[in-house]
N, C-alpha and C positions, 0 to 999 in steps of 0.2 A: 300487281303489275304497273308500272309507271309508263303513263302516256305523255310520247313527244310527241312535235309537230313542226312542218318546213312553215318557211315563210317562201311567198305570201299562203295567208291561214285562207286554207278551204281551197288550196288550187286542185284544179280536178287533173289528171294523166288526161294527155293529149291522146293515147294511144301512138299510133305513128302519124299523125297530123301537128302541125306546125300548135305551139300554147297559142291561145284565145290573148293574153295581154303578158307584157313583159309584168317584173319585177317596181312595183311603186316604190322607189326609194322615200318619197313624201309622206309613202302612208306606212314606214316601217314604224313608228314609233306607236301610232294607234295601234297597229295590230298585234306588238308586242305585250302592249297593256292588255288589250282583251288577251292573250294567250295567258297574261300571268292571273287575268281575274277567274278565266274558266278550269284555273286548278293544273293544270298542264306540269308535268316535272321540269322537261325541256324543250325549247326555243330554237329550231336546227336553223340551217344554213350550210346548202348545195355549193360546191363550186362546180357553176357550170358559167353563166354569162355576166357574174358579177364578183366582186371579189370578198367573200366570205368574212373576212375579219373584219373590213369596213364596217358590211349592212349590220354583222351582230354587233361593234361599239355602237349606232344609234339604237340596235332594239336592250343592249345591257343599260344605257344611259335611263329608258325612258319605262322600265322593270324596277321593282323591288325582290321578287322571290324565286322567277323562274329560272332556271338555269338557261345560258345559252351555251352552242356549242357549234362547230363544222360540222359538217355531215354530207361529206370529208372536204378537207381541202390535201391537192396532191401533194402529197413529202415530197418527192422526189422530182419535182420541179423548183424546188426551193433550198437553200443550204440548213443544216439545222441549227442554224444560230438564228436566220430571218423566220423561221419559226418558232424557235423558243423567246424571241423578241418578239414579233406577234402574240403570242398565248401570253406572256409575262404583261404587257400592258392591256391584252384585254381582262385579263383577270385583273387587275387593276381598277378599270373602270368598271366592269362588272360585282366590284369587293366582294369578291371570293365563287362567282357561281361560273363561270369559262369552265369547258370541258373542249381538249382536244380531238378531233377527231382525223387519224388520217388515211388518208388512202394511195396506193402505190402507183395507177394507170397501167394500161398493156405498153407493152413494145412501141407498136405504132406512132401513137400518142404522143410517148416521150421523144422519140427521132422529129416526128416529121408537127407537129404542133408544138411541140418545147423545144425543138432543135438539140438535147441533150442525148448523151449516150445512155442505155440501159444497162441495167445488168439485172441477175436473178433475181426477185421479188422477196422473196423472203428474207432470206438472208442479209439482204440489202435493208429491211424495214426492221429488222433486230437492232443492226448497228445503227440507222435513223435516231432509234427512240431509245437507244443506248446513251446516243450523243448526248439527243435535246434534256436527257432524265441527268446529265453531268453536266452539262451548260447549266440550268438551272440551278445546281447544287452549290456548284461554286459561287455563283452570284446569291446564293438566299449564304451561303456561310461566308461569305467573302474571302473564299481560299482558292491556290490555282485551279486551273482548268490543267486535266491529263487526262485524256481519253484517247485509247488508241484501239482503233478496230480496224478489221476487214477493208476499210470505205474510206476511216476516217482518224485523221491524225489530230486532236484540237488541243494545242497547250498555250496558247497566246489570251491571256486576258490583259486589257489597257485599261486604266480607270477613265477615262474620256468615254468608252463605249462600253464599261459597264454598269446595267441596272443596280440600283439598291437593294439591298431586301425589303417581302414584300409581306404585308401582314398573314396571309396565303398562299404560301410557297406551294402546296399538293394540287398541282393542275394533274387531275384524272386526265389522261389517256387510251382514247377507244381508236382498234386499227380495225380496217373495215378488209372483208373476208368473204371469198366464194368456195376456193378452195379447203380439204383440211389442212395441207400445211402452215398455211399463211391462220390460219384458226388459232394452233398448234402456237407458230411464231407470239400473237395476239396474247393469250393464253399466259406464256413465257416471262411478256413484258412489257404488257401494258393490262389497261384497269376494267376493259370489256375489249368484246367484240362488235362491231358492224356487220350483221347479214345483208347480203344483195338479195331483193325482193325473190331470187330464185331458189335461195332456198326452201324448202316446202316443209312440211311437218316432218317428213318421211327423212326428209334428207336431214335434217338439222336431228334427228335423234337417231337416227341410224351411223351417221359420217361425222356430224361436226361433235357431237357431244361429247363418243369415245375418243375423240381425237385429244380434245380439250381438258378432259377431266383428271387425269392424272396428275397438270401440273396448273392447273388455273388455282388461285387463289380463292378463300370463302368469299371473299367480297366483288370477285369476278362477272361484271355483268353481261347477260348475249343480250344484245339490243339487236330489233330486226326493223326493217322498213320494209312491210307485205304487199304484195296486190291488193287491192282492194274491189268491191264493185258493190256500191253500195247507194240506197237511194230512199226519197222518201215512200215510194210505193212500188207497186209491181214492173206497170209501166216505163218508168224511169232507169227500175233494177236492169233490167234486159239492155237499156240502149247504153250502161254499165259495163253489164256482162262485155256487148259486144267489143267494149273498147280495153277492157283489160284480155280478153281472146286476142285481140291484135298484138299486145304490148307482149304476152307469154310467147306466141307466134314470133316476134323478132327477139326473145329471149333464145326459144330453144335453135333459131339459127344463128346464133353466135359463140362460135368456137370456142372461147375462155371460158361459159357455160355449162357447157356441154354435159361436163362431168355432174353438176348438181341433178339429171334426171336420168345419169345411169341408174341411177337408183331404181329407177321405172323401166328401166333395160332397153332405153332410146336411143341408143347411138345411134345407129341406123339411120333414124326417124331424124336426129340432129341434122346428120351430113346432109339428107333430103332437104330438110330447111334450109341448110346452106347454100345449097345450087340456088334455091326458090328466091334467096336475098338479093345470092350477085344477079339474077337476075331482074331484080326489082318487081315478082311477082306477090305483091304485099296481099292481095285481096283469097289468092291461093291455099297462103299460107297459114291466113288464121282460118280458113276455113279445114283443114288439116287439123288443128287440135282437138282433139276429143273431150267432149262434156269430161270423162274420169280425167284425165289431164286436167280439167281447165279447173276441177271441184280440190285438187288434190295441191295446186298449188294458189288459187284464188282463194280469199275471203268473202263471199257472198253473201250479202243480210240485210235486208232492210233497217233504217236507222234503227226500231225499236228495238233489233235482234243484235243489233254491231257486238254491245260489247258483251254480250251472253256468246256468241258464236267465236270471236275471237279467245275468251278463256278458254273456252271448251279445246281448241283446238293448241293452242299454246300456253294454255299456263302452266303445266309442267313442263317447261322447253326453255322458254324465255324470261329475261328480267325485265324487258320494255320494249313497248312496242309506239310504231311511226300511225299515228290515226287522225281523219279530218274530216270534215264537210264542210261543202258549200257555206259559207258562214251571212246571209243575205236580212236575216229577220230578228227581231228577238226572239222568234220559235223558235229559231236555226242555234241562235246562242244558249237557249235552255236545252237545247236537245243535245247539243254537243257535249257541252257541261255534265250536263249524266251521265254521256257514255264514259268521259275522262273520270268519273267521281265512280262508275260501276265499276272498271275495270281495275281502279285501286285498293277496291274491297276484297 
């Protein structure tokens, strides 16, 4: 199993409380290096308050081995040329290790924080990385651009504004995925998937894997980014627990979710959460989850146990998996280092 990791390396989940410190743009390049020394596959980068392809050019600049990558930056905020021009020059500076990662956003999101129109996700994200997979093509062959989909019409290439070929033309492609459609989409046509931390064991081999397997390719990877609650002792574990119980708690009252814990047969229990949100009764709500909820979709383990408990539970499932700690000591850096070297065994 091949272990990623967000930057900044070791940020702990807030829970529902505001993060402890923004993003050190100063210290991406150190922390890249330690990510490539303690063996790590890949190098992520969230678009949430910084803009993803920047911070990975300084952490690919100041790397020799580890792959970087989004995780996600939204498509459909963007046209697929301003991303296939992103990905095309980070893989550039990266020489050859860029993996794109994208993700689509709800409704809300795109209207009222991107000001842009919506439409159906899926279908929508087929013809995305339809485009960007023909944008590219033309520019590594240097023949026209004809792509015509659903969405998008692209036959205009100018040599002013197009890239050269590049010694690395195959930028991997992972679409990140709640649902099984969009899985399904994933699967179709591009190089992995993205799990939202809610998918749980249950769900991801009951729902997403039938979904997927018929048309995913052998080289097909499911990458997941898990709850975690994880610590150096007991004491610690618990004040963990409590905050990944919070984070499941404002999972299972968010509508777009929903569906990953019918599995558990919580509808019900969802819509309850919902009322509990808009009403802003946050302390209610994780108190409402149940240990079997909380074991079923949580990682729970003491560092020594991490990556013993994470196989066990996904190694028939996944091809990689999202794992960190606190990174404060050389202890901290020898113990991470194991779990990333155990988990690859």
């Amino acid at each position: 199993m091949k272990a990623e990791t967000l930057l900044p390396l070791g940020k702990l989940d807030p829970g529902l409380a505001a993060p402890e410190a923004a993003l050190n743009l100063d210290q991406v390049g150190d922390d890249a290096r330690l990510v490539d020394a303690l063996g790590y596959h890949a190098l992520l980068m969230e678009e949430t308050k910084d803009d993803p392809f920047q911070v990975l050019a300084l952490a690919a600049a100041a790397t020799q081995s580890v792959h970087v990558g989004t995780s996600v930056a939204i498509a459909f905020a963007r046209s697929p040329f301003v991303v296939a021009q992103a990905a095309w020059t980070a893989q550039k500076i990266s020489h050859g290790r860029f993996e794109l990662g994208l993700g689509s956003q709800v409704k809300g999101h795109m209207r009222r924080r991107f000001g842009l129109p919506w439409y159906p996700p899926g279908p929508w994200m087929r013809d995305f990385v339809g485009a960007v997979r023909a944008i590219w093509e033309s520019w590594q062959q240097q023949t026209d651009l004809d792509y015509v989909s659903d969405h998008y019409n692209l036959n205009l290439n100018v040599p002013l504004f197009t890239p050269a070929p590049i010694e690395y033309p195959d930028i991997p492609i992972q679409v990140a995925a709640v649902n099984p459609y969009m899985a399904k989409v994933a699967a179709e046509v591009a190089d992995g998937v993205r799990l939202h931390p809610v998918c749980s064991p249950t769900y991801i081999e009951q729902v997403i894997l039938p979904e997927i397997a018929p048309v995913k390719s052998a080289e097909f990877e499911v990458c997941l980014k898990p709850l975690i609650a994880t610590a150096r002792n007991a004491d610690e574990l618990q004040a963990r627990i409590h905050v990944a119980r919070q984070r499941l708690a404002f999972y299972c009252s968010t509508p777009a979710y929903a569906g990953a814990f019918d599995v558990f047969g919580l509808a019900d229990f969802c819509a309850e959460m919902a009322q509990l949100s808009r009403a802003r009764r946050w302390d209610e709500m994780a108190a409402k989850v149940s240990d079997d909820l909380l074991h079923e979709c949580v990682i729970i383990a003491l560092y020594d146990d991490l990556a013993a408990t994470i196989k066990a539970r996904y190694g028939e499932l996944i091809e990689r998996i999202e794992v960190s700690i606190p990174v404060e000591t050389a202890a901290d850096q020898e113990q991470l280092a194991a779990v990333v070297r155990a988990l690859g065994e």
